[in-house]
PyMOL Python script that loads the backbone (N, CA, C, O; Angstrom):
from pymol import cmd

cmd.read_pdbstr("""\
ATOM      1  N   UNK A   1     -53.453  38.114 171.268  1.00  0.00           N
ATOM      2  CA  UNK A   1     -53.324  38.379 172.697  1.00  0.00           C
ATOM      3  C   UNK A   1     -53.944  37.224 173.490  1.00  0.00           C
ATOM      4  O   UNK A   1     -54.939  36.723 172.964  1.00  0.00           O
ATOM      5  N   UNK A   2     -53.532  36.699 174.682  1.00  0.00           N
ATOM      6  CA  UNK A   2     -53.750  35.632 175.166  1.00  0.00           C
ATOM      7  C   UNK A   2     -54.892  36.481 176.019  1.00  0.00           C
ATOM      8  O   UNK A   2     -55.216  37.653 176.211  1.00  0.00           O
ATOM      9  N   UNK A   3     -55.255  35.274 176.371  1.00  0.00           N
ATOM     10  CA  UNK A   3     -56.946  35.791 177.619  1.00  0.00           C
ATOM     11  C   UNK A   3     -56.352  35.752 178.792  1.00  0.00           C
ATOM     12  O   UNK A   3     -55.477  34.941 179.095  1.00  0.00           O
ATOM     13  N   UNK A   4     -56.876  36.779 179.633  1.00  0.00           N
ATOM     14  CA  UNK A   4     -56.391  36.566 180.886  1.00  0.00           C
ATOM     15  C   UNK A   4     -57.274  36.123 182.011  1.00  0.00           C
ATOM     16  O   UNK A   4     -57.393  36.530 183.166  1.00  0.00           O
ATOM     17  N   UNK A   5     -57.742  35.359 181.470  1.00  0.00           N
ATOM     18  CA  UNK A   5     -59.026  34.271 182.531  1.00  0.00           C
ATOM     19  C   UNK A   5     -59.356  33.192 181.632  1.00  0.00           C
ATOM     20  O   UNK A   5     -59.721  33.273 180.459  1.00  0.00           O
ATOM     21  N   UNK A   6     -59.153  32.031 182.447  1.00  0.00           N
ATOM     22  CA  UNK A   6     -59.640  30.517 182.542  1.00  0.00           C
ATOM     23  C   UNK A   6     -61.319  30.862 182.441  1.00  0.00           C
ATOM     24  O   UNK A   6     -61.957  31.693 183.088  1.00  0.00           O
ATOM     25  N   UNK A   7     -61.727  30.038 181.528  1.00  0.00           N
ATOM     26  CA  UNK A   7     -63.019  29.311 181.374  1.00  0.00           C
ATOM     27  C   UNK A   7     -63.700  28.825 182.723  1.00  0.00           C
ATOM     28  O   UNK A   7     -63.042  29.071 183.734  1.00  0.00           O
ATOM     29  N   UNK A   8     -64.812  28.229 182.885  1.00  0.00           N
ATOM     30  CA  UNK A   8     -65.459  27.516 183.775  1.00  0.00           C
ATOM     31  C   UNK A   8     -64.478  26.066 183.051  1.00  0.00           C
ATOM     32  O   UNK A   8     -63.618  25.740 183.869  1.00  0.00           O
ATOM     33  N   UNK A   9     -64.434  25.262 181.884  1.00  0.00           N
ATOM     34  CA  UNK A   9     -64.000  24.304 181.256  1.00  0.00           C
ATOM     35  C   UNK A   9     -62.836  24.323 181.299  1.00  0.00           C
ATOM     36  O   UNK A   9     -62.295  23.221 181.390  1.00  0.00           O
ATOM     37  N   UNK A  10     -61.996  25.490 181.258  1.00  0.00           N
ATOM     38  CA  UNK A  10     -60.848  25.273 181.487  1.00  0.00           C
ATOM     39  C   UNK A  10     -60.403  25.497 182.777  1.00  0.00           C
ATOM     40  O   UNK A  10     -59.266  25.045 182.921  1.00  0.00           O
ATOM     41  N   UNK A  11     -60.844  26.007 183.755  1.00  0.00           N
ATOM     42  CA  UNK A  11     -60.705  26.075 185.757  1.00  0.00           C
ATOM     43  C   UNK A  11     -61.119  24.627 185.837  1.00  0.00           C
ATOM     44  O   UNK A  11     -60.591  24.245 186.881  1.00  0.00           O
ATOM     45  N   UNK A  12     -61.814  23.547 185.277  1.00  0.00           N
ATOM     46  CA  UNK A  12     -62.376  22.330 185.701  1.00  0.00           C
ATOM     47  C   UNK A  12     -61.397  21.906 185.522  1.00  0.00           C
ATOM     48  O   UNK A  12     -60.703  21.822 186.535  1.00  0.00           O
ATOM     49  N   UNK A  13     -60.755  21.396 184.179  1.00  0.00           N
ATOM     50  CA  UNK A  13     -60.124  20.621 183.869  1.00  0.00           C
ATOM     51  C   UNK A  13     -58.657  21.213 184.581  1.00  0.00           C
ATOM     52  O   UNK A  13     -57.936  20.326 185.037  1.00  0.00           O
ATOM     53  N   UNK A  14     -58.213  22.474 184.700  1.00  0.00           N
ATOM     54  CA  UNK A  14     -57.067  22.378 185.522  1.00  0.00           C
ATOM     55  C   UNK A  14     -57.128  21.867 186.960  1.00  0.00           C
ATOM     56  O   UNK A  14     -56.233  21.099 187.311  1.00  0.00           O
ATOM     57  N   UNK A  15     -58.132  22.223 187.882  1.00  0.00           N
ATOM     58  CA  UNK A  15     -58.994  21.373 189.127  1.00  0.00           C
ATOM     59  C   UNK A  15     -59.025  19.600 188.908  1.00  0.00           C
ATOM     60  O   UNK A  15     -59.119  18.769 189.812  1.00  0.00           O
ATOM     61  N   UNK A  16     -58.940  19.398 187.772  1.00  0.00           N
ATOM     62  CA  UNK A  16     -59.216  17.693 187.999  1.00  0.00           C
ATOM     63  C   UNK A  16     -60.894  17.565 188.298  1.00  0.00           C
ATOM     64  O   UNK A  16     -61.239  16.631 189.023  1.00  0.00           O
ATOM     65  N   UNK A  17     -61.742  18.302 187.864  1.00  0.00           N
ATOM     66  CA  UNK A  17     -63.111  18.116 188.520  1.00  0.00           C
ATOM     67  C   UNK A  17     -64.126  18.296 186.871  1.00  0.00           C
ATOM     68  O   UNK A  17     -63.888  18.839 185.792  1.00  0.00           O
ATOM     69  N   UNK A  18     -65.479  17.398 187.523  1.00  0.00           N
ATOM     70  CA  UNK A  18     -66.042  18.060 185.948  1.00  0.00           C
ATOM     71  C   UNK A  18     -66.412  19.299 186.242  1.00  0.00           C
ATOM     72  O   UNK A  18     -66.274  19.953 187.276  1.00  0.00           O
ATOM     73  N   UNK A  19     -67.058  19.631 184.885  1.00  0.00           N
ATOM     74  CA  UNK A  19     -67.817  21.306 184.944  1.00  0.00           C
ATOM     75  C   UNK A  19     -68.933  21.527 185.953  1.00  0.00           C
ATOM     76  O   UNK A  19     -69.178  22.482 186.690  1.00  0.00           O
ATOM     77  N   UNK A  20     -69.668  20.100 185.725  1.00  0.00           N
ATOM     78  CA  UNK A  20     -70.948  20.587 186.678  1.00  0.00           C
ATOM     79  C   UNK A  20     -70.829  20.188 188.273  1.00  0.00           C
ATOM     80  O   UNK A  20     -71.840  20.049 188.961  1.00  0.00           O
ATOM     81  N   UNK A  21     -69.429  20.007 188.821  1.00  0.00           N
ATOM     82  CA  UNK A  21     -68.888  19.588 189.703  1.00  0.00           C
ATOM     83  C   UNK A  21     -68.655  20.891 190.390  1.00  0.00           C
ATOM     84  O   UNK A  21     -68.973  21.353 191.486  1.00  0.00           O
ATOM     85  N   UNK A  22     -67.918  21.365 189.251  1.00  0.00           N
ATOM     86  CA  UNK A  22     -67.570  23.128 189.682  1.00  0.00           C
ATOM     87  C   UNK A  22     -68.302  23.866 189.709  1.00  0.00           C
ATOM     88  O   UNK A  22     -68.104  24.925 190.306  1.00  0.00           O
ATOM     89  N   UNK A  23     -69.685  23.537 188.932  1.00  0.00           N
ATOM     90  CA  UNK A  23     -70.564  25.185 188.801  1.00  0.00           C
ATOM     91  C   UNK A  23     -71.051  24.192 190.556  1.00  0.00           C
ATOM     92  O   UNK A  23     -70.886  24.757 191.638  1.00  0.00           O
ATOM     93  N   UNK A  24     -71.454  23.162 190.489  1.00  0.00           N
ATOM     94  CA  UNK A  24     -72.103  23.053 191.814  1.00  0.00           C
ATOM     95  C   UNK A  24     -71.090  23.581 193.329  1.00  0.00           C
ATOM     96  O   UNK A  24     -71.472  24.463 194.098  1.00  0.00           O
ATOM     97  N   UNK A  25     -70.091  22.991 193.446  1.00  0.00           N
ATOM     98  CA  UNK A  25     -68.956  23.842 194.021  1.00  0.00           C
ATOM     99  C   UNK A  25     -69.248  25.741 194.270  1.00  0.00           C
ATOM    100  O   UNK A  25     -69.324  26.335 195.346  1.00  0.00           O
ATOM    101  N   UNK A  26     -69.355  26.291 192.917  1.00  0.00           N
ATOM    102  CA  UNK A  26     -69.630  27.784 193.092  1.00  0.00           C
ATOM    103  C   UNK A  26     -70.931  28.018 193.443  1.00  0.00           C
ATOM    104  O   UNK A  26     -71.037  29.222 193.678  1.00  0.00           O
ATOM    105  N   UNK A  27     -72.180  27.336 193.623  1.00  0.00           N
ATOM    106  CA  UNK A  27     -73.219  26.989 193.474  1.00  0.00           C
ATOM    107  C   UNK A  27     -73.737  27.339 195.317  1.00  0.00           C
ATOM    108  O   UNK A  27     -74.620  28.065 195.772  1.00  0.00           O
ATOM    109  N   UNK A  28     -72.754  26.474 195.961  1.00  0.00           N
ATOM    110  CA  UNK A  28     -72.492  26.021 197.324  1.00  0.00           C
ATOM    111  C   UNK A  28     -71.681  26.664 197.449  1.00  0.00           C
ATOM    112  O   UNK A  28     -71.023  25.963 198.217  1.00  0.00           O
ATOM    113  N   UNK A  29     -71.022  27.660 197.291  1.00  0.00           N
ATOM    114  CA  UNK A  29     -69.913  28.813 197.668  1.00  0.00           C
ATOM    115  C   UNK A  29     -69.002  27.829 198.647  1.00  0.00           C
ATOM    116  O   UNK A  29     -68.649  28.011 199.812  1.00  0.00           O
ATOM    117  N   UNK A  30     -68.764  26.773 197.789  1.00  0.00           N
ATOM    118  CA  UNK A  30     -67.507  26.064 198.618  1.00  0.00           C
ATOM    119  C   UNK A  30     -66.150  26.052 197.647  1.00  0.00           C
ATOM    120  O   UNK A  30     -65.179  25.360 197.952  1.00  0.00           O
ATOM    121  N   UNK A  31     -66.171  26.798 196.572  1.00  0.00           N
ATOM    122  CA  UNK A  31     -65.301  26.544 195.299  1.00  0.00           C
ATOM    123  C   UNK A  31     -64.516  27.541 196.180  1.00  0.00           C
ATOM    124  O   UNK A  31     -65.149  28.342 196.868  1.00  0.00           O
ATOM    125  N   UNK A  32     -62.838  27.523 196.193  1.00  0.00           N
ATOM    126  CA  UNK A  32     -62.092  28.025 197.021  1.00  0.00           C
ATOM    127  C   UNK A  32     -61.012  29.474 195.801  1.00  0.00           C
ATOM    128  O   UNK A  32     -60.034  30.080 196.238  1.00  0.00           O
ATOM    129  N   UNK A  33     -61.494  29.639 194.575  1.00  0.00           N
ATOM    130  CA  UNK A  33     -60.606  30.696 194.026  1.00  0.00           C
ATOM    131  C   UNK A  33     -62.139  31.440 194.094  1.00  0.00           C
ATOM    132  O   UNK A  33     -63.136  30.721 194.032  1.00  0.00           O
ATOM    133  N   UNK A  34     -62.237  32.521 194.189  1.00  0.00           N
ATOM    134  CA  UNK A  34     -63.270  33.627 193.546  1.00  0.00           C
ATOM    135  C   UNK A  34     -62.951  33.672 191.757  1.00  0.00           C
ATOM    136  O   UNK A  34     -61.970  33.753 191.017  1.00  0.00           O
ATOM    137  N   UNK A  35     -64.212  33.582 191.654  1.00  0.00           N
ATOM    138  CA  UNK A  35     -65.297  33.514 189.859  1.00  0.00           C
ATOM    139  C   UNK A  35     -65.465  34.876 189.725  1.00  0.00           C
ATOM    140  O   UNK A  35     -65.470  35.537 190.764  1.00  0.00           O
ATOM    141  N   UNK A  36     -65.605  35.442 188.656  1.00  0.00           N
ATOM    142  CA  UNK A  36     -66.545  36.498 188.207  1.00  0.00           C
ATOM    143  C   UNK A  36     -67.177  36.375 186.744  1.00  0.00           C
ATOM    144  O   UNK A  36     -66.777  35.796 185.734  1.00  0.00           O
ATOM    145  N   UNK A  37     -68.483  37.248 187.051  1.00  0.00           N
ATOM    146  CA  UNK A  37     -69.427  37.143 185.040  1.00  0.00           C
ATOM    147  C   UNK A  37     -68.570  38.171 184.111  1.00  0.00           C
ATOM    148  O   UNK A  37     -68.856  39.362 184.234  1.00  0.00           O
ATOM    149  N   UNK A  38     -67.781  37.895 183.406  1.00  0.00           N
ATOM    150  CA  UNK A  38     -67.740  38.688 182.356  1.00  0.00           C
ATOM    151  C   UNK A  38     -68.715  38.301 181.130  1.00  0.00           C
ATOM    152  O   UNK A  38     -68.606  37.217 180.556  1.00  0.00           O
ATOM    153  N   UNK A  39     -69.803  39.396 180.726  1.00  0.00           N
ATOM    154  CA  UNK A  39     -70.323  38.763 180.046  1.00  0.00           C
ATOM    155  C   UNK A  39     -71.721  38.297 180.471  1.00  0.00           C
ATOM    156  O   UNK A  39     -72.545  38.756 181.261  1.00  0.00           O
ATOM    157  N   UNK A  40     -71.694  37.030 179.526  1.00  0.00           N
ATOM    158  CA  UNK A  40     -72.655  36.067 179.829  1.00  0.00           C
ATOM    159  C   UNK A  40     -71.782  34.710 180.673  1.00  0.00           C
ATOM    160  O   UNK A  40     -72.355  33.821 181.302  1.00  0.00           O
ATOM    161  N   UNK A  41     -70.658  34.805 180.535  1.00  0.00           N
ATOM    162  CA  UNK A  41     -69.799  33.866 181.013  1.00  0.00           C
ATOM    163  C   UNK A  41     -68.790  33.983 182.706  1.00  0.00           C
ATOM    164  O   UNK A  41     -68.179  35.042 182.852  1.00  0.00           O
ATOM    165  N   UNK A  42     -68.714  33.307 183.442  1.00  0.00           N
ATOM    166  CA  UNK A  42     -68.125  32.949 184.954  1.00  0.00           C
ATOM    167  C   UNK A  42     -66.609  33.108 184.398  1.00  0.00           C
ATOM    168  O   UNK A  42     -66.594  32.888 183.187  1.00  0.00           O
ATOM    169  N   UNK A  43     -65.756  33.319 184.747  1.00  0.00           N
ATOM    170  CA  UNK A  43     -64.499  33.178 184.449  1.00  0.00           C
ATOM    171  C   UNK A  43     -63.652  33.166 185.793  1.00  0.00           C
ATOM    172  O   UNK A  43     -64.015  33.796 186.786  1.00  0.00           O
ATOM    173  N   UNK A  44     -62.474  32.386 185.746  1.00  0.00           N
ATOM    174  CA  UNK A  44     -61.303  32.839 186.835  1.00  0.00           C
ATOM    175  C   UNK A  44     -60.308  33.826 186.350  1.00  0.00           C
ATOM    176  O   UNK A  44     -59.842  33.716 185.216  1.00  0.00           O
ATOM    177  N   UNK A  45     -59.971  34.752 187.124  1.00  0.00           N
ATOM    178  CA  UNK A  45     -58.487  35.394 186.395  1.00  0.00           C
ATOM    179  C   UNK A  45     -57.208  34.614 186.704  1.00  0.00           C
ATOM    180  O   UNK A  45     -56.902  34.127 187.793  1.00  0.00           O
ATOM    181  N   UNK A  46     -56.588  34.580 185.685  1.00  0.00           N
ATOM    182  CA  UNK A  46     -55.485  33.465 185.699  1.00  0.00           C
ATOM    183  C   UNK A  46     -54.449  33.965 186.617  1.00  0.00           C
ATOM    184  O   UNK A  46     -53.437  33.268 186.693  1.00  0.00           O
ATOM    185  N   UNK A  47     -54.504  35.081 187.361  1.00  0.00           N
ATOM    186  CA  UNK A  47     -53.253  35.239 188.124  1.00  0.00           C
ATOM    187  C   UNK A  47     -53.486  35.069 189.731  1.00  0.00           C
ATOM    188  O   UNK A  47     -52.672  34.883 190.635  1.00  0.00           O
ATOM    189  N   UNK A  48     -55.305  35.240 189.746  1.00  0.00           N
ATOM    190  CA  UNK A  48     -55.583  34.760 190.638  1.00  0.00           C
ATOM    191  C   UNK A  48     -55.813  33.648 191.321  1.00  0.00           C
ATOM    192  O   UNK A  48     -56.359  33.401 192.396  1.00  0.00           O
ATOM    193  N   UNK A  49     -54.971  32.635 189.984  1.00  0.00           N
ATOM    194  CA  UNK A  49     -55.756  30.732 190.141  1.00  0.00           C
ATOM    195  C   UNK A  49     -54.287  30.548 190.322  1.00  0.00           C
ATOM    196  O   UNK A  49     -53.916  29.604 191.020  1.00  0.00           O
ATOM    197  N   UNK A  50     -53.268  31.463 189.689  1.00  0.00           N
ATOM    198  CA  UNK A  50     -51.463  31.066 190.095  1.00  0.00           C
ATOM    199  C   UNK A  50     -51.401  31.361 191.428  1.00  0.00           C
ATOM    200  O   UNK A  50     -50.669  30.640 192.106  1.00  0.00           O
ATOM    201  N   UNK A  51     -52.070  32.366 192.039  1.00  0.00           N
ATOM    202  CA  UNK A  51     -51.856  32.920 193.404  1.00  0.00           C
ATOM    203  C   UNK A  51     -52.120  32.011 194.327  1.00  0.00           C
ATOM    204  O   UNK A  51     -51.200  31.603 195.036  1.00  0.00           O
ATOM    205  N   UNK A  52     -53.587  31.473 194.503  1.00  0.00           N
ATOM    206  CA  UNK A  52     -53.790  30.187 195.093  1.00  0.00           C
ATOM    207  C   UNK A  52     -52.904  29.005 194.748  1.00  0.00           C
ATOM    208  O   UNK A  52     -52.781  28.107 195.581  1.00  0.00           O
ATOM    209  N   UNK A  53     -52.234  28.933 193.501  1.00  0.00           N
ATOM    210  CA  UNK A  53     -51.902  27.495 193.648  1.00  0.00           C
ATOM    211  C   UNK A  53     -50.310  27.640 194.782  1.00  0.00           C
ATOM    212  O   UNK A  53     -49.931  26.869 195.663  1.00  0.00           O
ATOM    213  N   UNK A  54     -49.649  29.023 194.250  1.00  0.00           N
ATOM    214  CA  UNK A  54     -48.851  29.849 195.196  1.00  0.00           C
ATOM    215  C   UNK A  54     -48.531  29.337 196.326  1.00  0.00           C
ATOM    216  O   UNK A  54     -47.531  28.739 196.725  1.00  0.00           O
ATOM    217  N   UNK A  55     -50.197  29.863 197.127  1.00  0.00           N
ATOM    218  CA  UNK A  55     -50.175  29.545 198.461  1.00  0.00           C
ATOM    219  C   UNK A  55     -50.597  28.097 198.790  1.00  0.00           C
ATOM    220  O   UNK A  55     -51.039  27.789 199.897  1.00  0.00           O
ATOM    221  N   UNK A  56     -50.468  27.384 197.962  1.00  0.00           N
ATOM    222  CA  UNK A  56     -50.812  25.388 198.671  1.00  0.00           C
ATOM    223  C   UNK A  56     -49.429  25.461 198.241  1.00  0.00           C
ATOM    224  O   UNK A  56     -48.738  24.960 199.128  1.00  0.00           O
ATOM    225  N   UNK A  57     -48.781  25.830 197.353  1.00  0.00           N
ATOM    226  CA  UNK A  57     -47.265  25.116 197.276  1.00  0.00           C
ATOM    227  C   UNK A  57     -46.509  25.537 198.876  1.00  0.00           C
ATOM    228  O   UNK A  57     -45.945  24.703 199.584  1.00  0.00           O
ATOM    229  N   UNK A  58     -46.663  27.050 199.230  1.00  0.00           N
ATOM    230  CA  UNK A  58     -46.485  27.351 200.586  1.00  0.00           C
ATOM    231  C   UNK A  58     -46.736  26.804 201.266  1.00  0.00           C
ATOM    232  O   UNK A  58     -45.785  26.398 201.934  1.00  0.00           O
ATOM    233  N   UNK A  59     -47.759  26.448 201.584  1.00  0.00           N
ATOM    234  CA  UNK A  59     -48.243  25.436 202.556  1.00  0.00           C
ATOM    235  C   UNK A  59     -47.696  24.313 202.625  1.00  0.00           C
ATOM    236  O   UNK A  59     -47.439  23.852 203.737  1.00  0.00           O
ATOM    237  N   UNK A  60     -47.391  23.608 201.469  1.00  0.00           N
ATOM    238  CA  UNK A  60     -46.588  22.391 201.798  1.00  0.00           C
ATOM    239  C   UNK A  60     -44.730  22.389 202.420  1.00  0.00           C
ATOM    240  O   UNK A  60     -44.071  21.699 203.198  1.00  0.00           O
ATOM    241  N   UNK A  61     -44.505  23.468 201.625  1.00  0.00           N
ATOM    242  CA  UNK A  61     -43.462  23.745 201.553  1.00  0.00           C
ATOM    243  C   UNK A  61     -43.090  23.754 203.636  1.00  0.00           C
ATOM    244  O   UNK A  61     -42.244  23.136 204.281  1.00  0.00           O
ATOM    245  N   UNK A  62     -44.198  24.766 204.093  1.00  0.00           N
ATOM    246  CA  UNK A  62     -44.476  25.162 205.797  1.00  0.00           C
ATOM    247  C   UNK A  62     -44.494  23.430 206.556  1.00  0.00           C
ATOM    248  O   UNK A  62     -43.973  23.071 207.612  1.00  0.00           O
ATOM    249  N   UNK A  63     -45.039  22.877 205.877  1.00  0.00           N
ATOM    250  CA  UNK A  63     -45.073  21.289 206.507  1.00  0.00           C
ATOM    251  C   UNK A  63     -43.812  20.829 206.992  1.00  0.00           C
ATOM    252  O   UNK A  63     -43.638  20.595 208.188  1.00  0.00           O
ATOM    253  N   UNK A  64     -42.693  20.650 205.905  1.00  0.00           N
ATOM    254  CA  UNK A  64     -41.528  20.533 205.950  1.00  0.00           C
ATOM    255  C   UNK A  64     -40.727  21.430 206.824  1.00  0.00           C
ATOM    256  O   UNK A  64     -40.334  20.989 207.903  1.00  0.00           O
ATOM    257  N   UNK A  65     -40.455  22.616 206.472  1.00  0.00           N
ATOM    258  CA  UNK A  65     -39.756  23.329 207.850  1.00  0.00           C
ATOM    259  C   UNK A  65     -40.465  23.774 209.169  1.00  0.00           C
ATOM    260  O   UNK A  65     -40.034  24.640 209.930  1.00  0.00           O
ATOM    261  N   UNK A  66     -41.313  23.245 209.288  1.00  0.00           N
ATOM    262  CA  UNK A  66     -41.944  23.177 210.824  1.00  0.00           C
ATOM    263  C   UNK A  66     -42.105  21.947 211.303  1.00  0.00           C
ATOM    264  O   UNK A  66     -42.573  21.890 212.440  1.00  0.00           O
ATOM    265  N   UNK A  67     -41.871  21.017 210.806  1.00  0.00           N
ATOM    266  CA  UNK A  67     -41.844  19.933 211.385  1.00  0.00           C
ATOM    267  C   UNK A  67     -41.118  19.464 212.863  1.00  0.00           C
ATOM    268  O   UNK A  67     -41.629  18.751 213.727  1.00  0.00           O
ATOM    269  N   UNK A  68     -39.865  20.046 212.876  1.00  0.00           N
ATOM    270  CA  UNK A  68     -38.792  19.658 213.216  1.00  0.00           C
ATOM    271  C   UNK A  68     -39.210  20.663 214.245  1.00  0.00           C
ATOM    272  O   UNK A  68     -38.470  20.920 215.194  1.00  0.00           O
TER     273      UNK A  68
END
""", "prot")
cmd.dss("prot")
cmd.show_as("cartoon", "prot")
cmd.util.cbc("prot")
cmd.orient("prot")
């Protein structure tokens, strides 16, 4: 069965950022998906990191037909 939450290591590396980039990011409550502890471990839920990416594709997408 696949996991249904990204790592802290694996939310970094899909981000383009290091790890301690991101814990500092969540650190500074400027990291823009919501984290939770399962565990001993921070995790993202993966449908909630598709949802955000979702809404920036929207967003760009809004650039283009409002332009005009």
């Amino acid at each position: 069965m696949e996991k249904p939450y990204y790592t802290m290591v694996e939310l970094a590396e899909l981000m383009s950022m290091s790890t301690k980039g991101l814990h500092n990011a969540l650190h500074n409550e400027t990291f823009p998906i919501p984290t939770y502890k399962l565990g001993k471990f921070r995790v993202a839920d993966k449908q909630v990191v598709s949802y955000y990416f979702e809404q920036k594709r929207l967003e760009g997408f809004n650039k283009f037909t409002t332009k005009n």
